[in-house]
Structures are given as C-alpha cells and as structure tokens.
PyMOL commands that place a pseudoatom at each C-alpha (Angstrom):
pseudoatom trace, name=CA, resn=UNK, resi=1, chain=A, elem=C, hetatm=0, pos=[14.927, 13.211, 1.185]
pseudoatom trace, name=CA, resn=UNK, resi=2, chain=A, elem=C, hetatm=0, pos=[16.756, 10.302, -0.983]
pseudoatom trace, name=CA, resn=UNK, resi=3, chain=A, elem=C, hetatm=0, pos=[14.730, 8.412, -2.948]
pseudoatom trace, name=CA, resn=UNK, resi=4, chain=A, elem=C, hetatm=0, pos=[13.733, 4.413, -1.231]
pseudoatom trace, name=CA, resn=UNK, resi=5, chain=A, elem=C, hetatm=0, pos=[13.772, 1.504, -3.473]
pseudoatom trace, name=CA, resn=UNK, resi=6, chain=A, elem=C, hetatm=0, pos=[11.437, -1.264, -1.954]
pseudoatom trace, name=CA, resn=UNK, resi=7, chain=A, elem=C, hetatm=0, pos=[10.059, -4.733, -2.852]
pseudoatom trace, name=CA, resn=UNK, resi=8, chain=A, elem=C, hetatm=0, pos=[6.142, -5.798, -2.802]
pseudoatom trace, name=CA, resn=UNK, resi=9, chain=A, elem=C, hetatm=0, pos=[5.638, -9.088, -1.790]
pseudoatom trace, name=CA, resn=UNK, resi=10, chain=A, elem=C, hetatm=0, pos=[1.961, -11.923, -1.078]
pseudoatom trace, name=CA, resn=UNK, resi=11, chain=A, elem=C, hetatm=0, pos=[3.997, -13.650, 0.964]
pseudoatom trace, name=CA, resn=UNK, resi=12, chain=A, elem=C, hetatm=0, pos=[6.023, -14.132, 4.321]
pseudoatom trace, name=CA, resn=UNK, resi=13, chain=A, elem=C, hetatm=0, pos=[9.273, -11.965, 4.469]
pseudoatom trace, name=CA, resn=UNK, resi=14, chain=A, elem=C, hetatm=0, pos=[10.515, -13.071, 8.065]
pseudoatom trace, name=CA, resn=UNK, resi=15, chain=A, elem=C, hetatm=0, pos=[13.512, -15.089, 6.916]
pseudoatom trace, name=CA, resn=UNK, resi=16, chain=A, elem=C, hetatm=0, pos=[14.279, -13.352, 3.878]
pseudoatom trace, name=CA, resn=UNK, resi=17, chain=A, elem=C, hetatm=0, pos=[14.573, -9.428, 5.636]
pseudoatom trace, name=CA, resn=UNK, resi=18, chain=A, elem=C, hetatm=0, pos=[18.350, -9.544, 6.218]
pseudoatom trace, name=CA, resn=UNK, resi=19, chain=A, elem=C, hetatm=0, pos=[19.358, -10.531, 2.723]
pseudoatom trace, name=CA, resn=UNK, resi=20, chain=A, elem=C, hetatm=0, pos=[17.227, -8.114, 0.691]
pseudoatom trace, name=CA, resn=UNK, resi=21, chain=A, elem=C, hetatm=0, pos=[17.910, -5.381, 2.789]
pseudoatom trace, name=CA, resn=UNK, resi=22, chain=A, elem=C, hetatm=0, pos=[21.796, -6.357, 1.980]
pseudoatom trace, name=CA, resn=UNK, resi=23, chain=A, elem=C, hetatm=0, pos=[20.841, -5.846, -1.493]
pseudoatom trace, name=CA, resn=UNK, resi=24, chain=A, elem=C, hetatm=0, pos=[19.905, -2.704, -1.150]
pseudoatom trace, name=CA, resn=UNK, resi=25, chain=A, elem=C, hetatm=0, pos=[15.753, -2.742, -0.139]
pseudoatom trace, name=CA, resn=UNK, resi=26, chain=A, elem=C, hetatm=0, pos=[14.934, -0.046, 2.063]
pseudoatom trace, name=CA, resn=UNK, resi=27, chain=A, elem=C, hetatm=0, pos=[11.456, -0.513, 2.504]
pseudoatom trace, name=CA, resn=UNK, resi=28, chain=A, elem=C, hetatm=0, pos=[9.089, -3.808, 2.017]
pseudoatom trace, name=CA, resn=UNK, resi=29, chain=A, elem=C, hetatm=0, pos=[5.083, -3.441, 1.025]
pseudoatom trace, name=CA, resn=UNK, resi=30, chain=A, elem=C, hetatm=0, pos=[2.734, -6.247, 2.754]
pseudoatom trace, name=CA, resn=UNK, resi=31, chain=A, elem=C, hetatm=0, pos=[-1.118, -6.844, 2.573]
pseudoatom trace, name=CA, resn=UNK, resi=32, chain=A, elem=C, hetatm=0, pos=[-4.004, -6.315, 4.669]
pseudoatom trace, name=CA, resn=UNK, resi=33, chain=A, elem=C, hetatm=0, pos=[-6.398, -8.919, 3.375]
pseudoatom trace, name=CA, resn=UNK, resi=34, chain=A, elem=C, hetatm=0, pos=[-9.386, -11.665, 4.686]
pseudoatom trace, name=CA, resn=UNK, resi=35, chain=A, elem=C, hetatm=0, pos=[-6.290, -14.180, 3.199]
pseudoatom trace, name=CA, resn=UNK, resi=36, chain=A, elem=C, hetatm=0, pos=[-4.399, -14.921, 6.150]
pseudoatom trace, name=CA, resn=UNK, resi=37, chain=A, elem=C, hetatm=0, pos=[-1.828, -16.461, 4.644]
pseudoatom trace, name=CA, resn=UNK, resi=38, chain=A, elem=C, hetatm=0, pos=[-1.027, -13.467, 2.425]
pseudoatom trace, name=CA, resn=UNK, resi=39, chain=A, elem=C, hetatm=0, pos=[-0.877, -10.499, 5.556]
pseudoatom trace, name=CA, resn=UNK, resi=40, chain=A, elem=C, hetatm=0, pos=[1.575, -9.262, 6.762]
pseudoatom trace, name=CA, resn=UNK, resi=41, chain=A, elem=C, hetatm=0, pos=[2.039, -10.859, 10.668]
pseudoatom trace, name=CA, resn=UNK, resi=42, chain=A, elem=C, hetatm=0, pos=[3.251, -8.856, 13.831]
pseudoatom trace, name=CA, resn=UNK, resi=43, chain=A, elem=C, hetatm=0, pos=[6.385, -10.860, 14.595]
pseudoatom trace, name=CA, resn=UNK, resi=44, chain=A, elem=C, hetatm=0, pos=[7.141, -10.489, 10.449]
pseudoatom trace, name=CA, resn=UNK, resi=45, chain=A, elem=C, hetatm=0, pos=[6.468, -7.205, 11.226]
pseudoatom trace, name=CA, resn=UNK, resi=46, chain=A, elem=C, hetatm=0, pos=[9.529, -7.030, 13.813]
pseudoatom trace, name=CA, resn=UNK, resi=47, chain=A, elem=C, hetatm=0, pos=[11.716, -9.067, 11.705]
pseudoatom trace, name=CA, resn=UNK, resi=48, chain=A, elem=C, hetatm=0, pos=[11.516, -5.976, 9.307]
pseudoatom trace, name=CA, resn=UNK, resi=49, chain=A, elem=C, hetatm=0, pos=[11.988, -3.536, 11.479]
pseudoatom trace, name=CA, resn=UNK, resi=50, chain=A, elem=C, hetatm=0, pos=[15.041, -5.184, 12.689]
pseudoatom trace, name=CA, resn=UNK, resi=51, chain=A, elem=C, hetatm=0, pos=[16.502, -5.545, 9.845]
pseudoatom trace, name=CA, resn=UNK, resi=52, chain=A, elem=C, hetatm=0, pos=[16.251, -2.244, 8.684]
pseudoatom trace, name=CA, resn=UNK, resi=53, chain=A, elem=C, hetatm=0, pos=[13.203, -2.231, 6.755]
pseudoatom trace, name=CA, resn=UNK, resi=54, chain=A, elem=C, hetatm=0, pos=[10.310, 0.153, 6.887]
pseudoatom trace, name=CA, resn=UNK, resi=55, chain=A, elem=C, hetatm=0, pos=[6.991, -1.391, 6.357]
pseudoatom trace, name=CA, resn=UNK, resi=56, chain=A, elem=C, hetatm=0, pos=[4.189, -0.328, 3.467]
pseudoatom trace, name=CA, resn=UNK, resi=57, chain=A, elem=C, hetatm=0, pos=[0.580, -2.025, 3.559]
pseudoatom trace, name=CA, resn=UNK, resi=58, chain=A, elem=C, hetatm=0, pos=[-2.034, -2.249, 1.069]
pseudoatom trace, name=CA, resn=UNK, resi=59, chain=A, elem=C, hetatm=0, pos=[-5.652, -3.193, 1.434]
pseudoatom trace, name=CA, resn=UNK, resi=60, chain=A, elem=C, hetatm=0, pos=[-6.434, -5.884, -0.880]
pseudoatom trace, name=CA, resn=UNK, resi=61, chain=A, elem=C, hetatm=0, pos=[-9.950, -7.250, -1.206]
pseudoatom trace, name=CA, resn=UNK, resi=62, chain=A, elem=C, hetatm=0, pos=[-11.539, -6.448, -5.004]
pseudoatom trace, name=CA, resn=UNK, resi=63, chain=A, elem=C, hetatm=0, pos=[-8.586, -5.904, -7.451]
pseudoatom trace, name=CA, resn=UNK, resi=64, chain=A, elem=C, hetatm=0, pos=[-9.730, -5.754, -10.976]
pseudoatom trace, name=CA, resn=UNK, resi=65, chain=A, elem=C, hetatm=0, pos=[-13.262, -6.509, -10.109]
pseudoatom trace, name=CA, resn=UNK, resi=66, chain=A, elem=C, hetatm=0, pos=[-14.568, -3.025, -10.687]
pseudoatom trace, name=CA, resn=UNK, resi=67, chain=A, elem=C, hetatm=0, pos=[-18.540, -4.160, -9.925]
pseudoatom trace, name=CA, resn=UNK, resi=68, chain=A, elem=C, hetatm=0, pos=[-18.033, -4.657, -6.126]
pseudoatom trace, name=CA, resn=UNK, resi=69, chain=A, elem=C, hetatm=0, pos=[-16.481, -0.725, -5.375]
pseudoatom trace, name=CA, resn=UNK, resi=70, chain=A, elem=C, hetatm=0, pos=[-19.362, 0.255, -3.534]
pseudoatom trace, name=CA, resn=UNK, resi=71, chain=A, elem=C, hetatm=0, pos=[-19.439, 2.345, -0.067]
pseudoatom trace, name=CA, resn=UNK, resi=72, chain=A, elem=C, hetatm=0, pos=[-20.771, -0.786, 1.877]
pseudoatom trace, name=CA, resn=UNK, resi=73, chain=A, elem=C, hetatm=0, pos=[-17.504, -2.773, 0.569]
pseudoatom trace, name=CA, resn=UNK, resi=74, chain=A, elem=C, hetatm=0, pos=[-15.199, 0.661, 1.439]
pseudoatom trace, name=CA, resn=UNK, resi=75, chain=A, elem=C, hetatm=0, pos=[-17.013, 0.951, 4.567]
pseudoatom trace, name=CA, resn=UNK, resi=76, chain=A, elem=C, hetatm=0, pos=[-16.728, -2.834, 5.517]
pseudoatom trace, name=CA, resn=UNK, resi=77, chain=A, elem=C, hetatm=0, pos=[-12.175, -2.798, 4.224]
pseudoatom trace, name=CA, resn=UNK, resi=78, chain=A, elem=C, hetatm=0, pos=[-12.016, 0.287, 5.921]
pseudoatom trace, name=CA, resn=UNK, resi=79, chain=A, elem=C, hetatm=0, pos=[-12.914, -1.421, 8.956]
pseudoatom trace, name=CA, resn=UNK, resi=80, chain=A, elem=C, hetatm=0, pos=[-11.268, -4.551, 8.693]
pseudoatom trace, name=CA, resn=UNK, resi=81, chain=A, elem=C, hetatm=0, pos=[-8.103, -2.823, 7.897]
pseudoatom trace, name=CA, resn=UNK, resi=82, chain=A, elem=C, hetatm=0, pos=[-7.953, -0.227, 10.554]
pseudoatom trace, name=CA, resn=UNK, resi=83, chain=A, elem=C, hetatm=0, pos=[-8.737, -3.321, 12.888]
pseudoatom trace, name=CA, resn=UNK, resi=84, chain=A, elem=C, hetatm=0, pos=[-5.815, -5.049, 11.880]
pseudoatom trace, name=CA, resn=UNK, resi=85, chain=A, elem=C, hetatm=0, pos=[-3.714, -2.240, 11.526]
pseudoatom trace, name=CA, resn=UNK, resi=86, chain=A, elem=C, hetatm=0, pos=[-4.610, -1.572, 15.474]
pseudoatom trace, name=CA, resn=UNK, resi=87, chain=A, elem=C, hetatm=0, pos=[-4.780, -5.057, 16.722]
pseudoatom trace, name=CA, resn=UNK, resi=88, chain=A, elem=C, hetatm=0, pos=[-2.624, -7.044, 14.708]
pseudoatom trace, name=CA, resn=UNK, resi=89, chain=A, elem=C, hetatm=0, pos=[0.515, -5.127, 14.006]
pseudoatom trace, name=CA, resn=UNK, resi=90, chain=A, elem=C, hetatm=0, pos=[0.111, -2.191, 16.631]
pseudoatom trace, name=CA, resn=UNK, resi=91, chain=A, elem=C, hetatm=0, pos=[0.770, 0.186, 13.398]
pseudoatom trace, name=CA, resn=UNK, resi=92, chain=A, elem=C, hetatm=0, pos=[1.646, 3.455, 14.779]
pseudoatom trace, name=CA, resn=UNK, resi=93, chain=A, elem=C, hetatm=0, pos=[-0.373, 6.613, 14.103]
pseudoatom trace, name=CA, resn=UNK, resi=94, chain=A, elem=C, hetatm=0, pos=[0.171, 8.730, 11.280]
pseudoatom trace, name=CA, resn=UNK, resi=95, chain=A, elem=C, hetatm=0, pos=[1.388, 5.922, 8.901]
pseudoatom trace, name=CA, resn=UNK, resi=96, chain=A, elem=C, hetatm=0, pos=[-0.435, 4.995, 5.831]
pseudoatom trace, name=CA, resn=UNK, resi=97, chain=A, elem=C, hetatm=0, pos=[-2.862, 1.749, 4.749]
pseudoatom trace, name=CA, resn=UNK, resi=98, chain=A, elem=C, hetatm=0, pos=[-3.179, 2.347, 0.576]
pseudoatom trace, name=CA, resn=UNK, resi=99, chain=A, elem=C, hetatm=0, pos=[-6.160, 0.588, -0.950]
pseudoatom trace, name=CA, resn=UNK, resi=100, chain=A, elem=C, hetatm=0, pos=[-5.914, -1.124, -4.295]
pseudoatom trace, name=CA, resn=UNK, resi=101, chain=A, elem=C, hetatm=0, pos=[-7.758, -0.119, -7.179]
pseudoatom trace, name=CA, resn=UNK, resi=102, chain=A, elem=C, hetatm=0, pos=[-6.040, -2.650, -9.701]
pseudoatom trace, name=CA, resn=UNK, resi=103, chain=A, elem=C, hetatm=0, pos=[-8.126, -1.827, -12.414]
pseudoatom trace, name=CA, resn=UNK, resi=104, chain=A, elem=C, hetatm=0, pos=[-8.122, 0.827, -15.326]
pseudoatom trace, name=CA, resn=UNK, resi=105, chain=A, elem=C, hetatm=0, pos=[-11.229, 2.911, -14.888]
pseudoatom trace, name=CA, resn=UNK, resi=106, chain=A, elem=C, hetatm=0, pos=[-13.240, 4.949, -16.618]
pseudoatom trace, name=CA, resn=UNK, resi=107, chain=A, elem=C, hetatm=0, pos=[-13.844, 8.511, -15.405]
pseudoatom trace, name=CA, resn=UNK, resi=108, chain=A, elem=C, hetatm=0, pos=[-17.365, 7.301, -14.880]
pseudoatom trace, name=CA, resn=UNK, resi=109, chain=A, elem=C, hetatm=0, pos=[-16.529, 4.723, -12.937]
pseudoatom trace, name=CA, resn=UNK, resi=110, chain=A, elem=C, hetatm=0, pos=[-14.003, 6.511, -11.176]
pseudoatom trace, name=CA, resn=UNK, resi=111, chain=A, elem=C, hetatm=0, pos=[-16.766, 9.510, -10.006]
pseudoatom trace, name=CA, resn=UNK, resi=112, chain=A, elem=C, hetatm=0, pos=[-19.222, 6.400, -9.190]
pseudoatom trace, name=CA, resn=UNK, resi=113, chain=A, elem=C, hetatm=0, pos=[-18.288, 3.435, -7.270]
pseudoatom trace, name=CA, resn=UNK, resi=114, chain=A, elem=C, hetatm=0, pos=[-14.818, 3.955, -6.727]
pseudoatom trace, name=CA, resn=UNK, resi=115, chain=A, elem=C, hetatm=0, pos=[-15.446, 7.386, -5.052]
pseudoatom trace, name=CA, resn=UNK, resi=116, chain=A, elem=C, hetatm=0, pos=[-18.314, 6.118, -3.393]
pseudoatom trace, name=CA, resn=UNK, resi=117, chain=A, elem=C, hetatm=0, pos=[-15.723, 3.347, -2.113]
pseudoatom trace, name=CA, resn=UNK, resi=118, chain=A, elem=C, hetatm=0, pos=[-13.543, 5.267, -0.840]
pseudoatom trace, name=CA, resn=UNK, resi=119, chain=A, elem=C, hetatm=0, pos=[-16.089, 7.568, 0.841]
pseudoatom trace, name=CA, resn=UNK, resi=120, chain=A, elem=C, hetatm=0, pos=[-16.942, 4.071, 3.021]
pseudoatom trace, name=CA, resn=UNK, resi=121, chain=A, elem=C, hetatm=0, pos=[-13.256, 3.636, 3.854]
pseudoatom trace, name=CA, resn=UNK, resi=122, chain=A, elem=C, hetatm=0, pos=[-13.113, 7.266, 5.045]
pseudoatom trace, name=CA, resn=UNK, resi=123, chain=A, elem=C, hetatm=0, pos=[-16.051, 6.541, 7.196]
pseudoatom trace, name=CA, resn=UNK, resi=124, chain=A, elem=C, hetatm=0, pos=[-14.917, 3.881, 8.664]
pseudoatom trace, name=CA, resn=UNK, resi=125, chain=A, elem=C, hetatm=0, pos=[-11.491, 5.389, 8.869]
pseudoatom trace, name=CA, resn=UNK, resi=126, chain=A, elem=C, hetatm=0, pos=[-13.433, 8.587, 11.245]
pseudoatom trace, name=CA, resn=UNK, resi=127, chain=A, elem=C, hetatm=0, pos=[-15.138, 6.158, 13.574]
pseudoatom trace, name=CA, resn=UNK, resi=128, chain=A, elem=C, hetatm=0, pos=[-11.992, 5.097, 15.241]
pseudoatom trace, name=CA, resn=UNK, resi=129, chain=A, elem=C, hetatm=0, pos=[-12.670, 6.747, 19.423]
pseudoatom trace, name=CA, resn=UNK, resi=130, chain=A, elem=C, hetatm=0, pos=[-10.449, 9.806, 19.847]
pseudoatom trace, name=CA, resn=UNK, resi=131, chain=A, elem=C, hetatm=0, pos=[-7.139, 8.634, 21.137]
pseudoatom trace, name=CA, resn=UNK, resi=132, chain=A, elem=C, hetatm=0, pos=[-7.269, 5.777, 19.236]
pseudoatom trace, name=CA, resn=UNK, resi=133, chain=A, elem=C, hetatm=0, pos=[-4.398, 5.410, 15.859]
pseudoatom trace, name=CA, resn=UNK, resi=134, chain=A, elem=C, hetatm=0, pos=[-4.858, 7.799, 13.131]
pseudoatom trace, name=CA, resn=UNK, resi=135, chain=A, elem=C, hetatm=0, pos=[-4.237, 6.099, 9.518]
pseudoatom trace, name=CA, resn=UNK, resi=136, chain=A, elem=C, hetatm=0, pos=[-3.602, 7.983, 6.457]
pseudoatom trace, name=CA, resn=UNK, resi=137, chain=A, elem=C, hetatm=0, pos=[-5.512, 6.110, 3.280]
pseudoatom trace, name=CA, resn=UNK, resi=138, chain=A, elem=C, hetatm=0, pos=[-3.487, 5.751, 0.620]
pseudoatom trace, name=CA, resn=UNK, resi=139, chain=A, elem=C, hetatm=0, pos=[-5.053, 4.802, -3.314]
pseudoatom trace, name=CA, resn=UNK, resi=140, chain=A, elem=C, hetatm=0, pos=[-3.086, 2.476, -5.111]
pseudoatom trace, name=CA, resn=UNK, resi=141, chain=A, elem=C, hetatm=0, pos=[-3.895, 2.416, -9.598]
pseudoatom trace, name=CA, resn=UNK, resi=142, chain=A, elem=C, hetatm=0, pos=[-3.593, 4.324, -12.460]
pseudoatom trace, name=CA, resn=UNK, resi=143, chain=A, elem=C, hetatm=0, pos=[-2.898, 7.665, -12.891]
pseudoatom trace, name=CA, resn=UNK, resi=144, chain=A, elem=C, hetatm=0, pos=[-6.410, 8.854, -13.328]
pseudoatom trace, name=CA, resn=UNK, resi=145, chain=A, elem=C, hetatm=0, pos=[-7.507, 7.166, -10.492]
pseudoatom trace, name=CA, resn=UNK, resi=146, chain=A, elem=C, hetatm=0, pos=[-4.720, 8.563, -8.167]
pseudoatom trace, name=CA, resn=UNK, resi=147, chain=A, elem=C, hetatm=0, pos=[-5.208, 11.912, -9.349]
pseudoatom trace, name=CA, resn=UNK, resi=148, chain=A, elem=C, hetatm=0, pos=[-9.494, 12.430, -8.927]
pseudoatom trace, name=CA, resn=UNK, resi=149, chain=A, elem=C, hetatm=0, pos=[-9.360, 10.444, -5.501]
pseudoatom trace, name=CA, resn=UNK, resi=150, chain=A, elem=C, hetatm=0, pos=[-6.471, 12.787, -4.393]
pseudoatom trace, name=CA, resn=UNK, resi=151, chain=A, elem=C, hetatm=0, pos=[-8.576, 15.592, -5.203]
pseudoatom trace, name=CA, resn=UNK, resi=152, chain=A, elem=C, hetatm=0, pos=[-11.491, 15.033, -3.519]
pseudoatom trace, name=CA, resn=UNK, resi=153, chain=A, elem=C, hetatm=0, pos=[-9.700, 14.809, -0.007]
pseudoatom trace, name=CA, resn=UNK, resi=154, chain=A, elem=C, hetatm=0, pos=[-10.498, 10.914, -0.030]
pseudoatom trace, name=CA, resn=UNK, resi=155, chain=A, elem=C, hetatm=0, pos=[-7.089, 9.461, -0.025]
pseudoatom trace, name=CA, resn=UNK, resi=156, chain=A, elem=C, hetatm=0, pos=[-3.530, 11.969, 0.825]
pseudoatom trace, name=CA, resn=UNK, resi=157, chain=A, elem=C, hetatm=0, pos=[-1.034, 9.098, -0.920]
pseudoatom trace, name=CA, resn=UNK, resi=158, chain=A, elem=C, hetatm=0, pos=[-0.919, 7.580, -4.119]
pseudoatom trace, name=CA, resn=UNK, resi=159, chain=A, elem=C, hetatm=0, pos=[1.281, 4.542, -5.359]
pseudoatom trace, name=CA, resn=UNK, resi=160, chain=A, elem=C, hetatm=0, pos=[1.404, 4.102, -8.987]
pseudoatom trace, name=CA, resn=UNK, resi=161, chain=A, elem=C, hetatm=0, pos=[0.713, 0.696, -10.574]
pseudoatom trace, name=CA, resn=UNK, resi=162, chain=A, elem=C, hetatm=0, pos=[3.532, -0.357, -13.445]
pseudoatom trace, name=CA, resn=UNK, resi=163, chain=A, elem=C, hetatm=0, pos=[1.607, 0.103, -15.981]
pseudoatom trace, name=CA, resn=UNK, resi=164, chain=A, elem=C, hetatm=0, pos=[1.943, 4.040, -15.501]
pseudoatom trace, name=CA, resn=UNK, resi=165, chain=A, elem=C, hetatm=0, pos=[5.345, 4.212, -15.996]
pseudoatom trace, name=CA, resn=UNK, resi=166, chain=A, elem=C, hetatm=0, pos=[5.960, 5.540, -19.245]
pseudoatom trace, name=CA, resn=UNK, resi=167, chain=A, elem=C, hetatm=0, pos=[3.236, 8.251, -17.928]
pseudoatom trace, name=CA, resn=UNK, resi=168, chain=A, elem=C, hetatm=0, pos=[5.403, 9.765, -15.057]
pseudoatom trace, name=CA, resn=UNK, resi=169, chain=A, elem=C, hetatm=0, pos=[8.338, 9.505, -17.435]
pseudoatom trace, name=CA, resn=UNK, resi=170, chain=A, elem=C, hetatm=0, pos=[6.603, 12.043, -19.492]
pseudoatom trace, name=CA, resn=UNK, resi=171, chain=A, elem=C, hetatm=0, pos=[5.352, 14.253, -17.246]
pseudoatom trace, name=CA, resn=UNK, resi=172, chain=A, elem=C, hetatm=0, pos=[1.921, 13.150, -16.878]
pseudoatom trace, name=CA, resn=UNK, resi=173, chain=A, elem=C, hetatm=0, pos=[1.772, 12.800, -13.295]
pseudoatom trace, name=CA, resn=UNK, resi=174, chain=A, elem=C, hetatm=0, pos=[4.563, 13.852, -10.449]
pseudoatom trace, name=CA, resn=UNK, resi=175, chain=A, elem=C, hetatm=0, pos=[2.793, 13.521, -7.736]
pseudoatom trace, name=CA, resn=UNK, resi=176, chain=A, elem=C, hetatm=0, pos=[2.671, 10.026, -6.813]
pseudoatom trace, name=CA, resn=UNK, resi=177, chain=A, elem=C, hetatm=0, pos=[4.230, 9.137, -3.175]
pseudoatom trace, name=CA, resn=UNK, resi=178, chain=A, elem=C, hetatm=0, pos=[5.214, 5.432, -4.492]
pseudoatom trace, name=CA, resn=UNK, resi=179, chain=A, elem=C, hetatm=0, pos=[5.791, 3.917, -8.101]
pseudoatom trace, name=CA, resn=UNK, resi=180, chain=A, elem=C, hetatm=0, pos=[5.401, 0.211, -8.841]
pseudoatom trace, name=CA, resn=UNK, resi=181, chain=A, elem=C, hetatm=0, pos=[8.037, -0.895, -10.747]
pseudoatom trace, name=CA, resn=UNK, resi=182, chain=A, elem=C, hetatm=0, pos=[8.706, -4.394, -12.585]
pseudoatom trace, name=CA, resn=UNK, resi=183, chain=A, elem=C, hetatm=0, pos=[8.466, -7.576, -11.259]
pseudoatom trace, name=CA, resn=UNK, resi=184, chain=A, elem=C, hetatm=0, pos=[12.314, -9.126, -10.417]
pseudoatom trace, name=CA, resn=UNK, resi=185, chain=A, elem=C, hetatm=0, pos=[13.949, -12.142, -8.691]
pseudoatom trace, name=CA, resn=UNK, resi=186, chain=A, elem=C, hetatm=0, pos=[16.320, -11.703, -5.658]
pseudoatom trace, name=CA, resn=UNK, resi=187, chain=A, elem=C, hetatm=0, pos=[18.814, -13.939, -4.704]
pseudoatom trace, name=CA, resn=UNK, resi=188, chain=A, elem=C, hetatm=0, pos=[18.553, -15.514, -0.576]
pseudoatom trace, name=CA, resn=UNK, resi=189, chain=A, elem=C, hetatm=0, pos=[20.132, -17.552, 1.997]
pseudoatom trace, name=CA, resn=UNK, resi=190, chain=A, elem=C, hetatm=0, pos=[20.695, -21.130, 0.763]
pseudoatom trace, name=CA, resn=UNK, resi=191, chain=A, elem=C, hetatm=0, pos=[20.744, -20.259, -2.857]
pseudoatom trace, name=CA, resn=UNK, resi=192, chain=A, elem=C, hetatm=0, pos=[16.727, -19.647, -3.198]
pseudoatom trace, name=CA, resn=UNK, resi=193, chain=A, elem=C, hetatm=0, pos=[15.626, -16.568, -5.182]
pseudoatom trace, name=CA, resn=UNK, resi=194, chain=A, elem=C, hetatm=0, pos=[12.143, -14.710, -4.496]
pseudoatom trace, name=CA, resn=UNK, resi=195, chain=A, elem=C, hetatm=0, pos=[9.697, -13.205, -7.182]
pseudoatom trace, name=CA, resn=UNK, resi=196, chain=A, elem=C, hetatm=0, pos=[9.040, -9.605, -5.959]
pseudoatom trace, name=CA, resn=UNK, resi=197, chain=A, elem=C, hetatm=0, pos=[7.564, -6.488, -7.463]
pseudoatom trace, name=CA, resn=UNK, resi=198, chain=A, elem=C, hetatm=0, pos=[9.972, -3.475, -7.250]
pseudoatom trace, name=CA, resn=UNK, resi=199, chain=A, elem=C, hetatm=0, pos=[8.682, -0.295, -5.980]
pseudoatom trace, name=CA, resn=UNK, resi=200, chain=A, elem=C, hetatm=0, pos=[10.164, 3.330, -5.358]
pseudoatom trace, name=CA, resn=UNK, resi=201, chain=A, elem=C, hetatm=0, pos=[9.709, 6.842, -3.443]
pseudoatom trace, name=CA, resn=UNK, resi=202, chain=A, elem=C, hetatm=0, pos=[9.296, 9.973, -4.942]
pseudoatom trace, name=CA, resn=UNK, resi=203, chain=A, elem=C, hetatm=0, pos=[11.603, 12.079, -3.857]
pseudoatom trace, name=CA, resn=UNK, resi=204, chain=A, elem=C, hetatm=0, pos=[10.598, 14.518, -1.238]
pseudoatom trace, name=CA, resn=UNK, resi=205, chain=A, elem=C, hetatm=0, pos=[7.360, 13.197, -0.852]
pseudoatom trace, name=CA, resn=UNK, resi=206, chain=A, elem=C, hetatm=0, pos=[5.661, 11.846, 2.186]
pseudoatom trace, name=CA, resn=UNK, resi=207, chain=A, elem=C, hetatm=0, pos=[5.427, 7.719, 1.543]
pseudoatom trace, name=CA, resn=UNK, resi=208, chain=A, elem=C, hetatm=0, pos=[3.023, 6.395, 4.677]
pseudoatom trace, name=CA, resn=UNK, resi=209, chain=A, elem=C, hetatm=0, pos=[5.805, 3.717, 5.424]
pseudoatom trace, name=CA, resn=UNK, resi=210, chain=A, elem=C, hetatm=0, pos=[6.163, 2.577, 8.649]
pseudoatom trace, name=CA, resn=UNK, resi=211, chain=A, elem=C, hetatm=0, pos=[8.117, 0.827, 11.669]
pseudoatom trace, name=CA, resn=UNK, resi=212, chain=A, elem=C, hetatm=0, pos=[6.876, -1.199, 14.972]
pseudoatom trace, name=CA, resn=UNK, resi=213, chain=A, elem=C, hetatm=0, pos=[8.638, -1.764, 18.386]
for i in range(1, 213): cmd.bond("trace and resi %d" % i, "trace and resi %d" % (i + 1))
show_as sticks, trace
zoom trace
C-alpha cells in the first residue's frame, strides 16, 4: 500500500476537486459538525469522488475545550454523526468518522472524560438497527491520546495532530493511520490559492477513507 498525501479543509471543496487532485491530493478530510456551513455536503461529496478523491470525516464539536468530554456529549456526536453519515452523505459501511480531541491531555483527563466520551460515541455508534451502516470511530490528537483510546477498544484509527510530528519521527508512535501535517496554500482555477492543512497515510495501514456513488 503507497502512502496518500491529502488536504484538510472547513470549507466547500466542490469547485476546487479537479485542481488539487492535479497537484497530487489523493484524498480530502471534511467535517461532521452542528456548523452547516463547515460539513461536508452530498453533492461535494460526488464532486470528490469524481475527481478522484477519497473522502476522510472528522467529528468536530468541543476542540480544545477539554471540560465538555463527557459520555452525554459522546453519546449525543455519536449520534448526530452517524445520522449524517447515513442520511446526508449515504457513507458506505465500513468507512471511518474520527472524532477530534484537539487538546493536549493529561493522562487523568485522558482515563476520565475523554474515555468516558468516547464510551458515549461507541454507544451511540451500537444502537444503529442491524442492517443499518457500520462506522469505524476514529480519534483524532496527540499521541497519548491516540494510543490509551486505541487500547481500550474505543476507537480502531488514529490521525495524528501536527504537533506530534517530531514524535513519530523518533519513534514514539508508528501506529497512527493518518498524520496531520503543516498548514500550506494551493494554487486553483482563476489564479485563487486555498489555505489547507496537509495530511498523510501510514503506509500499510487501514485509513477509514471513503467514496460515494
């Protein structure tokens, strides 16, 4: 398996999926969010997927606001983002929705609320009806996050926030199934350029990535 390079984006990538993938992009990360005008839409969706471009998600409610993990608040973005997963985009089973934990815990923390969190998004996650899409739940963070919610069976893919880079270049963690990389600026049609955050696969590894008819 070759390694993918990819882009993360908060905004619209409809008119913009032919060029980057011309420049190399092989997949494209969106958001899952109660912002509407930062999700990722079903006909953007298509747009991708014709051009090439597998699709990523990440849930994004709480960021750096450590106080509101809490099982209630997994629960409750658990459901909202299967729903929209199902409804919205028709995201097909097996693929991934990563949840972002854009903060640097402590391993207290990490054990408390953001397990707890996690354990609500897994609940929700197991109510879905049999026959109904399977998700895989992804963690996005630091290392130490990635690591203790892997191990407890909570999440099965991690993506690495930027800030751990000079950890996986020592060693400190190789399992990751994405890496965030820096931010850059891409060239587009009529001479515009577009602020993205670059992003890469680890070789060999699963990534949760995704296409849609």
């Amino acid at each position: 398996m070759v390694v993918l390079t990819g882009v993360k984006a908060p905004f619209e990538l409809t008119q913009h999926a032919i060029p980057i993938k011309q420049q190399g992009i092989d997949f494209a990360i969106r958001y899952y969010s109660h912002q509407a005008g930062k999700n990722l839409s079903l006909a953007e969706a298509r747009a991708l997927t014709d051009a090439g471009i597998q699709i990523g998600v990440v849930w994004e409610t709480i960021g750096a606001h450590l106080h509101s993990f809490s099982r209630a608040q997994g629960l409750a973005d658990g459901a909202a983002a299967y729903l929209m997963a199902q409804s919205v985009i028709t995201q097909p089973s097996g693929s991934a929705i990563y949840f972002e934990v854009d903060c640097h815990p402590t391993a207290e923390d990490i054990a408390g609320p953001i397990t707890r969190y996690f354990e609500g998004v897994n609940q929700a996650f197991n109510a879905a009806r049999p026959g109904e899409p399977r998700y895989q739940i992804g963690i996005y963070g630091s290392a130490a996050t990635c690591q203790a919610i892997i191990a407890s069976g909570l999440a099965s893919l991690s993506w690495l926030s930027p800030s751990e880079g000079a950890a996986v270049l020592s060693g400190g963690y190789a399992g990751y199934n994405l890496r965030q990389l820096s931010q850059s600026v891409l060239p587009v049609d009529d001479g515009k350029k577009i602020h993205v955050d670059l992003a890469r696969s680890n070789d060999g590894l699963p990534t949760g990535l995704f296409r849609v008819l």
